[in-house]
TORZAMI-655458 format. One record per atom (N, C-alpha, C, O): residue in three letters; x negated, y, z negated. Coordinates in steps of 0.1 Angstrom, whole numbers, padded with zeros to 4 digits, always signed. Atoms other than C-alpha are relative to their C-alpha. Layout:
# TORZAMI-655458
ALAXYZ
...
This chain:
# TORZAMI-655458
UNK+0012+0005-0008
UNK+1001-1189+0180
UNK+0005-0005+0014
UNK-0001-0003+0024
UNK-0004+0004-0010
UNK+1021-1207+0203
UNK+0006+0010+0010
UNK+0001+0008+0022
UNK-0003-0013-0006
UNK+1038-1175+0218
UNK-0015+0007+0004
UNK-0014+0012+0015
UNK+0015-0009-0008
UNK+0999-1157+0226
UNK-0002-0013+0004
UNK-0014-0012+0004
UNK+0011+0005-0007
UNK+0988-1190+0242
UNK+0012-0002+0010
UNK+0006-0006+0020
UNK-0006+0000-0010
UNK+1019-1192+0263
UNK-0001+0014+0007
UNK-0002+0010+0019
UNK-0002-0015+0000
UNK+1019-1151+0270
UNK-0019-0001+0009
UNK-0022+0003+0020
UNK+0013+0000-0006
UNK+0979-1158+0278
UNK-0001-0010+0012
UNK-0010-0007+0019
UNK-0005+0011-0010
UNK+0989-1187+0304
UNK+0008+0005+0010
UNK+0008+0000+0021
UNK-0008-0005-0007
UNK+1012-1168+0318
UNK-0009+0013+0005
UNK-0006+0016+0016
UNK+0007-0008-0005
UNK+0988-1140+0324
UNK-0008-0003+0006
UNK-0012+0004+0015
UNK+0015+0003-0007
UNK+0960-1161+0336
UNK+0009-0007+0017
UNK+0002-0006+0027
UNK-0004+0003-0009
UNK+0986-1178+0362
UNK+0004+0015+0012
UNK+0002+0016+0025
UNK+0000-0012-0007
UNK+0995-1143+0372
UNK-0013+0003+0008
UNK-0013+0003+0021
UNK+0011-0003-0004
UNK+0962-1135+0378
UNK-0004-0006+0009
UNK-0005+0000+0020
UNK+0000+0009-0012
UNK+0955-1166+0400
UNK+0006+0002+0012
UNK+0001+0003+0023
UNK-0007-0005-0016
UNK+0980-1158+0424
UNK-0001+0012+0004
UNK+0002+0012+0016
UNK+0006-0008-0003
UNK+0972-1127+0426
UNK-0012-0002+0007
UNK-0012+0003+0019
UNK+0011+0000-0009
UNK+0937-1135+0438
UNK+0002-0014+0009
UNK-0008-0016+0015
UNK-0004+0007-0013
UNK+0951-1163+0461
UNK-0003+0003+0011
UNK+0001+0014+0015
UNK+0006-0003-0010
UNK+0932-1165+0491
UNK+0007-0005+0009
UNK+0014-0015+0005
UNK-0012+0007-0006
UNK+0951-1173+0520
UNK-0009+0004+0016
UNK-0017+0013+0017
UNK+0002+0002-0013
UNK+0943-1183+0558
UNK+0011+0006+0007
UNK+0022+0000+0006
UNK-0010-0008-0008
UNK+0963-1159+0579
UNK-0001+0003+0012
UNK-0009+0012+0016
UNK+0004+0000-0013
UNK+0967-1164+0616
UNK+0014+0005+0008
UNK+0025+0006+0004
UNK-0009-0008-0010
UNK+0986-1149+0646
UNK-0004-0004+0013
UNK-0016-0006+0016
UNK+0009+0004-0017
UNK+0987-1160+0686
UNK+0008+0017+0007
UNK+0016+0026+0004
UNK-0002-0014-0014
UNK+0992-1133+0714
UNK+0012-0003+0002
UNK+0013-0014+0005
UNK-0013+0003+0000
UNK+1030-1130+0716
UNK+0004+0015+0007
UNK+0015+0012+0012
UNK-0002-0015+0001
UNK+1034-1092+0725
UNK+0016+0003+0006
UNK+0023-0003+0014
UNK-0001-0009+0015
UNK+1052-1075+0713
UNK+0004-0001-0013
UNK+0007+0008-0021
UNK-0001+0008+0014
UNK+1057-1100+0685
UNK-0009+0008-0008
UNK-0006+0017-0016
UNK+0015-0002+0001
UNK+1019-1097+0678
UNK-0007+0000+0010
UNK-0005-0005+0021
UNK+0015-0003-0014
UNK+0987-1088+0699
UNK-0011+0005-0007
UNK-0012+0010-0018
UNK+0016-0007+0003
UNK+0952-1077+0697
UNK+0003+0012+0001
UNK+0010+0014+0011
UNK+0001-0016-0007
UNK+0952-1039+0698
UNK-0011+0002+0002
UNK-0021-0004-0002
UNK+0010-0005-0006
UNK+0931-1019+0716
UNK-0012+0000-0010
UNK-0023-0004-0006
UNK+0011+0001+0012
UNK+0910-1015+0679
UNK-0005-0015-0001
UNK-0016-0017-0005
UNK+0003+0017+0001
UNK+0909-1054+0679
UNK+0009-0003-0009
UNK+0014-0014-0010
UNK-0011+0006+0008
UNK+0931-1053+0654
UNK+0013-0007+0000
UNK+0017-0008+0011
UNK-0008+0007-0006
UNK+0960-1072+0652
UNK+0016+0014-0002
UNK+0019+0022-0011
UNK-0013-0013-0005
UNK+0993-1047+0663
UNK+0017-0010+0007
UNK+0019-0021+0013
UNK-0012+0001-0009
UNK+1029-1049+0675
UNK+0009-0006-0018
UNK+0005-0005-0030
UNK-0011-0002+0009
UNK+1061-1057+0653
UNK+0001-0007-0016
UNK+0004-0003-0027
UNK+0006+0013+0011
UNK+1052-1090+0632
UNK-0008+0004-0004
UNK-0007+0002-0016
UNK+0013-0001+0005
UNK+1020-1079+0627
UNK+0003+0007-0011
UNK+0003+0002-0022
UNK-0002-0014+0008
UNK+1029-1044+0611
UNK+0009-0005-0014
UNK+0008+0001-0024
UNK-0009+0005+0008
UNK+1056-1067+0591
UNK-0008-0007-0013
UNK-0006-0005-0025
UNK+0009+0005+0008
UNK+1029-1087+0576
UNK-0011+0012-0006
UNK-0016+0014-0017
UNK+0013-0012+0010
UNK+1005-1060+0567
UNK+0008+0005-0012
UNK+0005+0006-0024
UNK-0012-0007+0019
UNK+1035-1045+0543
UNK-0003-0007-0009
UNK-0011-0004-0019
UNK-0002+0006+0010
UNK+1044-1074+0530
UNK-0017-0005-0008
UNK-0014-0009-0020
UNK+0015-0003+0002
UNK+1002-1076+0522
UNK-0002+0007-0007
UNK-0006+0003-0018
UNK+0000-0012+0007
UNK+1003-1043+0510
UNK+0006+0000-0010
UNK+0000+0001-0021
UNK-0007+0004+0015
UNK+1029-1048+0484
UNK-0003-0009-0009
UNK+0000-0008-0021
UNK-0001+0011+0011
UNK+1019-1079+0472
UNK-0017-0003+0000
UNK-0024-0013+0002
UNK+0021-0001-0003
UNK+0977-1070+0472
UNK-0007-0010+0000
UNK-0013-0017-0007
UNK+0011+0014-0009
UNK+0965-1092+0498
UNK-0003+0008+0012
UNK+0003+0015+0020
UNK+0008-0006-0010
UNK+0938-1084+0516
UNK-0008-0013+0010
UNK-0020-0014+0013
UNK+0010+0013-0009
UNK+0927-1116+0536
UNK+0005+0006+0012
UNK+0015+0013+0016
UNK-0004-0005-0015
UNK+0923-1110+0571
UNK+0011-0012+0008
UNK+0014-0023+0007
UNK-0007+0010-0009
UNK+0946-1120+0597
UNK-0004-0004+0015
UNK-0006+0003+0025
UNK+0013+0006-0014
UNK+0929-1138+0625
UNK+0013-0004+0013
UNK+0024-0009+0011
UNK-0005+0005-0011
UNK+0941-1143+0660
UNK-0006-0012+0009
UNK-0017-0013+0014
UNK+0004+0009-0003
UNK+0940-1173+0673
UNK+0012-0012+0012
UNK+0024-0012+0011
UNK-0012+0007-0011
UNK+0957-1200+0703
UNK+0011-0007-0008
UNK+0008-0014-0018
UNK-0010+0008+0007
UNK+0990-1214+0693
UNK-0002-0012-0005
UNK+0003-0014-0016
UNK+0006+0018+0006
UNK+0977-1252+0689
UNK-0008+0002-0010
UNK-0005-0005-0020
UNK+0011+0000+0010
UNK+0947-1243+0667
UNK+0006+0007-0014
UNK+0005+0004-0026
UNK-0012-0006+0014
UNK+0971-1223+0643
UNK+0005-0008-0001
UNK+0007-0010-0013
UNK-0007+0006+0007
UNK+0991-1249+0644
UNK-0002-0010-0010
UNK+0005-0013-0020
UNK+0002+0007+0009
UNK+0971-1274+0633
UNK-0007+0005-0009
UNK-0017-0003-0012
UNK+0011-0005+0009
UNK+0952-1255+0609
UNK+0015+0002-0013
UNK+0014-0004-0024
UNK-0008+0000+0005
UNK+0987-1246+0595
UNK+0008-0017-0006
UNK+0014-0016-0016
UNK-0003+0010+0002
UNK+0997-1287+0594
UNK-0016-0005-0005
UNK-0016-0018-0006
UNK+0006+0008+0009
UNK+0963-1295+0576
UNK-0009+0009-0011
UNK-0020+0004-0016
UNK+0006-0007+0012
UNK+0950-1271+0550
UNK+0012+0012-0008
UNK+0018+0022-0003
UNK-0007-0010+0011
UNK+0969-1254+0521
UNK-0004+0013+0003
UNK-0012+0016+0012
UNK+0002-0015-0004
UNK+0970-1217+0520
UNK-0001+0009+0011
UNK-0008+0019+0014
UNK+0001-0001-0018
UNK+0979-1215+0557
UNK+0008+0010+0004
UNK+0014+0002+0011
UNK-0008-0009-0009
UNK+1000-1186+0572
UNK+0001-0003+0014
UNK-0009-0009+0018
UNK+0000-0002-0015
UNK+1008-1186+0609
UNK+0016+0003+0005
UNK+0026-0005+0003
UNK-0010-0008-0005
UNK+1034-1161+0626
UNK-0004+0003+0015
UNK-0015+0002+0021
UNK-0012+0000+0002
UNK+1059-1155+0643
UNK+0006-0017+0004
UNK+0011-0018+0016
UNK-0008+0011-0002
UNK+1073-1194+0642
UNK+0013-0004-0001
UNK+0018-0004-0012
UNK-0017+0006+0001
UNK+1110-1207+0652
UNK-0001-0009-0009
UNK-0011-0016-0010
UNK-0003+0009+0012
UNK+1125-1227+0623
UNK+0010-0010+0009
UNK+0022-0005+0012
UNK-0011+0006-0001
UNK+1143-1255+0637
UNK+0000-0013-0005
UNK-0012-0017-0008
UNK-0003+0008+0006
UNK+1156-1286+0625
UNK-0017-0009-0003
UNK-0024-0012-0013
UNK+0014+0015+0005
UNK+1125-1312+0630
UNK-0013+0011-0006
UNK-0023+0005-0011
UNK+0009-0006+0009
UNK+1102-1282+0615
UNK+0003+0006-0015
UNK-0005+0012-0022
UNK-0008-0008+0012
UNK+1125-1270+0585
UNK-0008-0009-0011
UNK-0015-0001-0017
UNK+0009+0003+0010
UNK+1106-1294+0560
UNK-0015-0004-0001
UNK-0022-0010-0009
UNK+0019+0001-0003
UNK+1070-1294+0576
UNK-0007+0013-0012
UNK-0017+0011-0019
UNK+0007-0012+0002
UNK+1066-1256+0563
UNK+0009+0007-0012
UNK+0021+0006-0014
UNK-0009-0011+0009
UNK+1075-1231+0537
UNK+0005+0014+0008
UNK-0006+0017+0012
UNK-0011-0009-0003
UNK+1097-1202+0551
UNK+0000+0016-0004
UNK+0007+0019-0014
UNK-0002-0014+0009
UNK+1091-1164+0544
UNK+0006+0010+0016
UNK+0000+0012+0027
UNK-0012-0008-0012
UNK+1119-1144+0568
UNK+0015-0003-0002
UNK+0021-0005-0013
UNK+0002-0002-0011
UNK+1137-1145+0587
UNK-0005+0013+0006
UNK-0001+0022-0002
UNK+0001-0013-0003
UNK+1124-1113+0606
UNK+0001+0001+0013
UNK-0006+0010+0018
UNK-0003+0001-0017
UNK+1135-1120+0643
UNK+0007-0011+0004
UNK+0006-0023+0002
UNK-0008+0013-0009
UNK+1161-1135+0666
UNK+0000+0000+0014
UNK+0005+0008+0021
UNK+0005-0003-0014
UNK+1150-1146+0696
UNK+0007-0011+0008
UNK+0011-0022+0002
UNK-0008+0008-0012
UNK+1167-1162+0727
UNK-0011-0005+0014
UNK-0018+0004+0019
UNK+0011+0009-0005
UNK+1144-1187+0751
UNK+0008-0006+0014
UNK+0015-0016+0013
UNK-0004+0001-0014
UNK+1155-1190+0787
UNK-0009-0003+0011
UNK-0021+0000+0011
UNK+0004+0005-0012
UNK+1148-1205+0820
UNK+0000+0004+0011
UNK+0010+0002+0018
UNK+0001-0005-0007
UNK+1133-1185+0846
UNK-0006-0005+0014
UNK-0013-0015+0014
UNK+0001+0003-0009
UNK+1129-1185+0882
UNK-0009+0014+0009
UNK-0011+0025+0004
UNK+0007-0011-0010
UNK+1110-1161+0911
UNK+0017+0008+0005
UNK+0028+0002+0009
UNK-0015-0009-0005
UNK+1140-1133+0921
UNK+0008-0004+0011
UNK+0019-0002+0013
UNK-0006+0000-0011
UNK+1142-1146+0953
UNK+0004-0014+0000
UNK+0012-0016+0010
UNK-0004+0016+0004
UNK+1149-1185+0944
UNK+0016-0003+0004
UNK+0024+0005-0002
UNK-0011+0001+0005
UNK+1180-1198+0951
UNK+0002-0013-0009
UNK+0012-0020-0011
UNK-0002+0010+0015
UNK+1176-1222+0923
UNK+0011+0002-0006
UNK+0013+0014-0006
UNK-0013-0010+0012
UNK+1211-1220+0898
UNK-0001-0014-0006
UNK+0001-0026-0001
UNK+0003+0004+0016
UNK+1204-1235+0863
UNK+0016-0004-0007
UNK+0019+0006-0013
UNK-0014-0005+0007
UNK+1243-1243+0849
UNK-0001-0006-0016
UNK+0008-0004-0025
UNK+0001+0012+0009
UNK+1230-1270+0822
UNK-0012-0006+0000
UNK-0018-0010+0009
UNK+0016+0007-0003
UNK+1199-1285+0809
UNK+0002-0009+0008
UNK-0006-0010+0017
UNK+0001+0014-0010
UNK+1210-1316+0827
UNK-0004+0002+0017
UNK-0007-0006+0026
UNK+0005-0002-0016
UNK+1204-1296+0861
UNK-0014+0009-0005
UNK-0020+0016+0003
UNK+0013-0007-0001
UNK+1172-1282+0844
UNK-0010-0014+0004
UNK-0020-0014+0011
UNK+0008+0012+0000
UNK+1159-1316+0842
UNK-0003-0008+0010
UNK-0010-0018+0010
UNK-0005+0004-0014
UNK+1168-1324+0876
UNK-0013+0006+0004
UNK-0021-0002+0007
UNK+0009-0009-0007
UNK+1141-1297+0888
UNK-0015-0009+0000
UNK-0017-0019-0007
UNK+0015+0008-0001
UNK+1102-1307+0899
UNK-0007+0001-0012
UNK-0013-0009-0016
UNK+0009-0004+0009
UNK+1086-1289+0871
UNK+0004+0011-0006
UNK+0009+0020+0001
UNK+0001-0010+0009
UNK+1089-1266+0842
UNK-0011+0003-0009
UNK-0016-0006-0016
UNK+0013-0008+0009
UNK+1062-1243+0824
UNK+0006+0001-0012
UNK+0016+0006-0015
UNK-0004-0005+0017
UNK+1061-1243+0786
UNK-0014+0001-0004
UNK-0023-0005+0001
UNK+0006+0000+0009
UNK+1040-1232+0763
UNK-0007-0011-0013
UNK-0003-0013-0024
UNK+0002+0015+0010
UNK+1019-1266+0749
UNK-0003+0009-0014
UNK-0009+0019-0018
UNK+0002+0002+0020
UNK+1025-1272+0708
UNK+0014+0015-0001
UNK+0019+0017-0013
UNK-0011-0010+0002
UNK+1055-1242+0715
UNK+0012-0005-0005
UNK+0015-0017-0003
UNK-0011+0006-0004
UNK+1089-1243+0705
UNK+0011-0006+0012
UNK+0018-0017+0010
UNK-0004+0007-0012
UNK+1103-1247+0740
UNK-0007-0012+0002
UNK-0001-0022+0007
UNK+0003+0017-0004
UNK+1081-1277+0743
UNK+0008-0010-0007
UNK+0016-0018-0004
UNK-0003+0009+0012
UNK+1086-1292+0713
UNK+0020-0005+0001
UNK+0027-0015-0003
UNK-0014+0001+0001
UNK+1124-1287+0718
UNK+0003-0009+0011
UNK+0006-0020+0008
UNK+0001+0005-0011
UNK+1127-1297+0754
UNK-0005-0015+0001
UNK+0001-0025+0005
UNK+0003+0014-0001
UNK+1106-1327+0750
UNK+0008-0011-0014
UNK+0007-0023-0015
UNK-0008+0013+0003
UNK+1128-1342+0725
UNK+0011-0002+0000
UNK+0017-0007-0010
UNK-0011-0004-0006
UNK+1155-1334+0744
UNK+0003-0010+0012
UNK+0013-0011+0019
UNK+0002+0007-0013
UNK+1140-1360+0769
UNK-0001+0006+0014
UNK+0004+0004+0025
UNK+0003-0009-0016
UNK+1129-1336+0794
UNK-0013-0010+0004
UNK-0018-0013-0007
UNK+0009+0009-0006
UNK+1100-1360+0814
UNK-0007+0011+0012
UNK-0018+0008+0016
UNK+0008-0011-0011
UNK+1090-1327+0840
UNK-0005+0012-0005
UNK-0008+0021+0003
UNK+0010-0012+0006
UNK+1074-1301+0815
UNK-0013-0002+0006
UNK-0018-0012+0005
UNK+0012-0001-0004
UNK+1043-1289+0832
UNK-0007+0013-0013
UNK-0006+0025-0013
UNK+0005-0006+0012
UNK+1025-1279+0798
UNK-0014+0012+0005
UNK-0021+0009+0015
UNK+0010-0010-0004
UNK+0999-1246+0798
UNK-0006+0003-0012
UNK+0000-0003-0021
UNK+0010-0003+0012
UNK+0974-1233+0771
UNK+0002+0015-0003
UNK-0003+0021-0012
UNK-0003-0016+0001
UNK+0989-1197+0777
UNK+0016+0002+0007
UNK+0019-0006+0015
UNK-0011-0004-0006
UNK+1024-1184+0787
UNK-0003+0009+0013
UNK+0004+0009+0023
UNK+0004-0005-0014
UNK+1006-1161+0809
UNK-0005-0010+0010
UNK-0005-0005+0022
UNK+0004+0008-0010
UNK+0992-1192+0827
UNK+0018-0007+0010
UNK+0020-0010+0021
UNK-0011+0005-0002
UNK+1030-1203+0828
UNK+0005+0011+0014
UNK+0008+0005+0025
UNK-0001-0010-0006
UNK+1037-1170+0848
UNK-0003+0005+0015
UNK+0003+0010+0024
UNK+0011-0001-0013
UNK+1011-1168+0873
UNK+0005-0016+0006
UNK+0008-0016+0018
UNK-0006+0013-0008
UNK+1022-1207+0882
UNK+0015+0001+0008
UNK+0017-0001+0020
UNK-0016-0004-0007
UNK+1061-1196+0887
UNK-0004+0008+0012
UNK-0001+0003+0023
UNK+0005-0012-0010
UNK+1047-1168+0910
UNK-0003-0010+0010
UNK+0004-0013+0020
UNK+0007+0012-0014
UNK+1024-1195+0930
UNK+0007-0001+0003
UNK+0010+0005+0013
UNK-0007+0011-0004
UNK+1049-1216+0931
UNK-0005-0020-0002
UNK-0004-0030+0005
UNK+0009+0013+0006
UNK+1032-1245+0910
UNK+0012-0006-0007
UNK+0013-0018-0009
UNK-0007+0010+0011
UNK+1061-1249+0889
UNK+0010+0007+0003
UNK+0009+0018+0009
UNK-0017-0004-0008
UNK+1105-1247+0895
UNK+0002+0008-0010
UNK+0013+0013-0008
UNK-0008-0004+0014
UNK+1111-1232+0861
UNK-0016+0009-0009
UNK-0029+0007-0009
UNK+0008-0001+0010
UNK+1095-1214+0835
UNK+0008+0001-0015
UNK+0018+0008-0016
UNK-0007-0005+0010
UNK+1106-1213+0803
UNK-0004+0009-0009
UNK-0012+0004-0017
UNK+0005-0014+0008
UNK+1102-1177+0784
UNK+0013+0004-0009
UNK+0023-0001-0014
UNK-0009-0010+0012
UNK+1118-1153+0763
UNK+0000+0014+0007
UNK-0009+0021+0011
UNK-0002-0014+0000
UNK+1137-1120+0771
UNK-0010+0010-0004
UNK-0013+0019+0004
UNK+0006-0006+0008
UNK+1114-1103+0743
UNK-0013+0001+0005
UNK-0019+0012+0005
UNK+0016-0004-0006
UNK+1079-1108+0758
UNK-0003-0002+0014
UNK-0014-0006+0016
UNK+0000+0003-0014
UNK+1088-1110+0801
UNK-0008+0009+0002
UNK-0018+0009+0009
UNK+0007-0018-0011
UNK+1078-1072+0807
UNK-0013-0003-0005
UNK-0021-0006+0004
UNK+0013+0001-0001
UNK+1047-1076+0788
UNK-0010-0011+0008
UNK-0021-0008+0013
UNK+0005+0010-0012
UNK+1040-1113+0807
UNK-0001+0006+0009
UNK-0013+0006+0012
UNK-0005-0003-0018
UNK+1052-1099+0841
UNK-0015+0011-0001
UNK-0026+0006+0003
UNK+0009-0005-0002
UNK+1027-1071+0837
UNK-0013-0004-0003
UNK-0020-0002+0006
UNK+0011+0009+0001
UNK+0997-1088+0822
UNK-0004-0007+0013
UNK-0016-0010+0013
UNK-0001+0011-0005
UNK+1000-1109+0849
UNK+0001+0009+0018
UNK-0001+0002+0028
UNK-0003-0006-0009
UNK+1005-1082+0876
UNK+0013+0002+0009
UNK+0013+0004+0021
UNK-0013+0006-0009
UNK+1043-1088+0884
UNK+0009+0015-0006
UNK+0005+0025-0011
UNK-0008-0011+0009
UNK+1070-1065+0872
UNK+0014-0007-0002
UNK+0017-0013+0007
UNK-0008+0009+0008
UNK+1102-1081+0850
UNK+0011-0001+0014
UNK+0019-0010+0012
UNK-0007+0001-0011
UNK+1121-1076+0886
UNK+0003-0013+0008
UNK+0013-0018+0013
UNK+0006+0006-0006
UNK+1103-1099+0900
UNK+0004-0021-0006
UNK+0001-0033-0002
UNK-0008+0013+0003
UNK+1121-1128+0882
UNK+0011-0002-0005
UNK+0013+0007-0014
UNK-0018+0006+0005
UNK+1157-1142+0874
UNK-0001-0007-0011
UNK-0008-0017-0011
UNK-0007+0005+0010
UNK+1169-1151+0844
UNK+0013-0013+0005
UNK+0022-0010+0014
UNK-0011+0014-0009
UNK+1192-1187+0854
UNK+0003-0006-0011
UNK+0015-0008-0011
UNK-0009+0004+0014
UNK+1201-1200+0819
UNK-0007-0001-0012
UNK-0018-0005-0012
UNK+0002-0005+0014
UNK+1197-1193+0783
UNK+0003-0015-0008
UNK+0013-0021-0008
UNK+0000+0015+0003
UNK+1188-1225+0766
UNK+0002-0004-0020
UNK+0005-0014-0026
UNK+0004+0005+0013
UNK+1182-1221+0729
UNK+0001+0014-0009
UNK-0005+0023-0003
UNK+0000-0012+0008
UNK+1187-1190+0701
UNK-0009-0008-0013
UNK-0007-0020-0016
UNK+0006+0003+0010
UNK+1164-1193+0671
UNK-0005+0010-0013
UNK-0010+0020-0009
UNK+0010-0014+0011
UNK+1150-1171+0639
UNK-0017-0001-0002
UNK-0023-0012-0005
UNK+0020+0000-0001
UNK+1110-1164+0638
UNK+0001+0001-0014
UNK+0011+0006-0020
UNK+0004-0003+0017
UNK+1097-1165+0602
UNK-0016-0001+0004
UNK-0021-0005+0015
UNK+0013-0002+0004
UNK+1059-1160+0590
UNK+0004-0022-0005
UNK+0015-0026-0010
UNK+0001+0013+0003
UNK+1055-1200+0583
UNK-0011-0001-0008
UNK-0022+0004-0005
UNK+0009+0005+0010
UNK+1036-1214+0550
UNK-0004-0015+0000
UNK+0005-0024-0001
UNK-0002+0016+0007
UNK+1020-1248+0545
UNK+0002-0004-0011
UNK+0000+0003-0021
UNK-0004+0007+0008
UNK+1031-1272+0525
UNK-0008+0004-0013
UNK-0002+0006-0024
UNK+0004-0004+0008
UNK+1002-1264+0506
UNK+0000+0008-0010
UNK-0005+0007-0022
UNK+0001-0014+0008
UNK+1007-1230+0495
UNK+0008+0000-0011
UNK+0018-0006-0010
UNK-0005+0000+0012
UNK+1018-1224+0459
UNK+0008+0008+0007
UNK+0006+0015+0017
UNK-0017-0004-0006
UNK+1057-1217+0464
UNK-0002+0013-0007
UNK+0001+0023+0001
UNK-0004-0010+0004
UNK+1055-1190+0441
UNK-0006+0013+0007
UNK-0002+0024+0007
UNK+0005-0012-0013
UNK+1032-1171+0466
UNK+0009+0003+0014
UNK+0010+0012+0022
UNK-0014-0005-0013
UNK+1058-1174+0491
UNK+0015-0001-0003
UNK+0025-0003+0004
UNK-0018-0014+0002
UNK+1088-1160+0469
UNK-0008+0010-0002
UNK-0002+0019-0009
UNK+0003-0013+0005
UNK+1067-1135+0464
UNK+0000+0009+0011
UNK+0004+0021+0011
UNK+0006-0004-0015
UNK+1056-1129+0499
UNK+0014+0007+0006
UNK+0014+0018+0012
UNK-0016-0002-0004
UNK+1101-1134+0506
UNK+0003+0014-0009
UNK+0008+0023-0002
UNK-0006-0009+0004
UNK+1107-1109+0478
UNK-0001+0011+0008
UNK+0008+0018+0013
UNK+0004-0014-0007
UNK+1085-1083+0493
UNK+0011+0003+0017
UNK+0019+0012+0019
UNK-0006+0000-0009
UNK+1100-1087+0525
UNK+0018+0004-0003
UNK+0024+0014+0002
UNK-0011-0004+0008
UNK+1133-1084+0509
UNK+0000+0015-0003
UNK+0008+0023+0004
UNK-0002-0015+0000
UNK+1126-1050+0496
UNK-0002+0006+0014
UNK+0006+0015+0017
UNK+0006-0009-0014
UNK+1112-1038+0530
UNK+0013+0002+0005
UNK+0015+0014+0008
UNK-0009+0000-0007
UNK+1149-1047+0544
UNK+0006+0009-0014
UNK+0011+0020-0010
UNK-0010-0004+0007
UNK+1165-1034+0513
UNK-0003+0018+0001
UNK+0007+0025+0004
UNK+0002-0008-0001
UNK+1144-1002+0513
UNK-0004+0007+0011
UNK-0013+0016+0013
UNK+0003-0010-0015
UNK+1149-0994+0551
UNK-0013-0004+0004
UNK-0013-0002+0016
UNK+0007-0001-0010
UNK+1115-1001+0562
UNK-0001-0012+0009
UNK-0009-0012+0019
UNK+0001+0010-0012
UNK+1119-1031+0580
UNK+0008+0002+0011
UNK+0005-0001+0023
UNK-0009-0004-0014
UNK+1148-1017+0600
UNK-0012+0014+0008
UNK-0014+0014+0020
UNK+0006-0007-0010
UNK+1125-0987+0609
UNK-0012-0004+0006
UNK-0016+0003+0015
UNK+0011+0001-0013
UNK+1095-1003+0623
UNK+0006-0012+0007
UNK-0001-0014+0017
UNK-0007+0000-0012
UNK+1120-1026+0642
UNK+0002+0007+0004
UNK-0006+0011+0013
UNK-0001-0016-0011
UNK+1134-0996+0654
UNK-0009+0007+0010
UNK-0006+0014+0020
UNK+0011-0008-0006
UNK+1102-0984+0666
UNK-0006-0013+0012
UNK-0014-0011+0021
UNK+0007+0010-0009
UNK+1094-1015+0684
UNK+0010-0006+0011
UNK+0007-0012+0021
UNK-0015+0006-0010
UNK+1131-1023+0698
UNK+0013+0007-0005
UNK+0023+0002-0011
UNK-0008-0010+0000
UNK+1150-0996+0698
UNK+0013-0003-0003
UNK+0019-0002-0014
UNK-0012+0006-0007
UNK+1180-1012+0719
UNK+0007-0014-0006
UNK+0017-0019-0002
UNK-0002+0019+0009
UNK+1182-1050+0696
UNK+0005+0005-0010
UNK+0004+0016-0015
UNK-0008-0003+0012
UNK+1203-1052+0670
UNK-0013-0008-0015
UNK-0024-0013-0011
UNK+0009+0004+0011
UNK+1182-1063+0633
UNK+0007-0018+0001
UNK+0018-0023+0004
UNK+0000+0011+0001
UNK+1179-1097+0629
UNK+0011-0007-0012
UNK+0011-0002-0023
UNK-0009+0001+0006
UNK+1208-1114+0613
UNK-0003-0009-0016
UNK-0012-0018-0015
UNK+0004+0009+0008
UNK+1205-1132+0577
UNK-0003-0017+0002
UNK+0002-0023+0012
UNK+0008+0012-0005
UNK+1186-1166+0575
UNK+0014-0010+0002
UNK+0024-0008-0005
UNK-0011+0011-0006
UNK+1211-1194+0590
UNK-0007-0015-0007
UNK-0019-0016-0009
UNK+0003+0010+0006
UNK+1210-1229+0574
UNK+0004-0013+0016
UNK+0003-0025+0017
UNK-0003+0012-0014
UNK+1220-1244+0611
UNK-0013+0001+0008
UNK-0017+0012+0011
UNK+0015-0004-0006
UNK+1186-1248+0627
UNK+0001-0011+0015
UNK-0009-0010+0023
């Protein structure tokens, strides 16, 4: 008797997470993630998460939404998703962890024609103003780093169009999404200098606290097979040809 009501317990918990409803959100990162032309959500992350979805039959939608509003939606309600997030030290026990599936590098840019030269945060900090992404990891990092001249924005493309004016000395971006900024924005990736490379980090799909752990080994397994069974390397491939695959998860954050 005791064996069928363990065996029935263990079925009915199965069952539950299985139908585990889950808040799944995404900001405009392109070619992380983006709106596609359908509305739907597209680009590398995205496609990553629909798999791991597909394998593990979940069908909650994944909503797009501004980076602050994901975040805190992610820092106060269980059953929270929000991709693609850097893992670094002061966030490593805010969140539960399903990746890594990208490694990305976060640099300090300038207009082409600038003679600005970057050698060291300590001469970044020196500058009038730097553009970040508010509730981003460049802010977040930077400011507690004791940077006192971040000029915070609600968009990276606002960051963009300021460097251009000439509103702000600095922007801080990412290699991975310039061409699409620059053009969004009407610029072309030419049109700005790269002056120093400030920070390397791994992106993961991020869980809250709340979420039953076992939905997010489940979420990692799947993810797991994707890399084991080749499909994670080919829709990288298809999205960044020329990047090497993201290296296994690092415990130095």
């Amino acid at each position: 008797m005791k064996i069928i009501l363990l065996f029935l317990a263990g079925l009915l918990s199965s069952g539950m997470l299985l139908a585990q409803s889950l808040s799944i959100y995404y900001e405009d990162n392109k070619p992380l993630q983006f709106r596609g032309a359908d509305g739907k959500p597209a680009g590398f992350a995205a496609d990553v998460v629909r798999e791991i979805q597909r394998r593990t039959d979940n069908t909650d939608e994944i909503q797009l939404v501004p980076w602050a509003r994901g975040l805190n939606r992610l820092n106060s309600n269980p059953n929270t998703l929000l991709f693609s997030m850097a893992r670094t030290a002061e966030r490593d026990n805010l969140y539960q962890w399903i990746g890594p599936i990208f490694d990305n590098s976060y640099a300090l840019y300038v207009k082409a024609d600038s003679p600005l030269l970057i050698s060291n945060l300590e001469d970044a900090k020196k500058v009038a103003s730097i553009g970040v992404y508010r509730g981003d990891v460049r802010d977040q990092v930077l400011t507690a780093l004791g940077f006192a001249n971040l000029d915070r924005s609600n968009s990276n493309l606002s960051n963009v169009k300021k460097l251009m004016a000439g509103r702000i000395s600095l922007f801080a971006g990412s290699p991975t999404n310039l061409q699409a900024l620059a053009e969004e924005a009407g610029y072309r990736t030419t049109d700005f200098k790269l002056v120093f490379v400030f920070m390397h980090k791994q992106l993961y799909v991020a869980a809250s606290q709340g979420t039953d752990p076992a939905l997010v080994a489940r979420w990692n397994d799947a993810l797991g097979q994707m890399k084991r069974d080749k499909t994670f390397e080919k829709t990288f491939k298809h999205y960044f040809p020329n990047l090497d695959l993201p290296g296994p998860a690092t415990s130095v954050y």
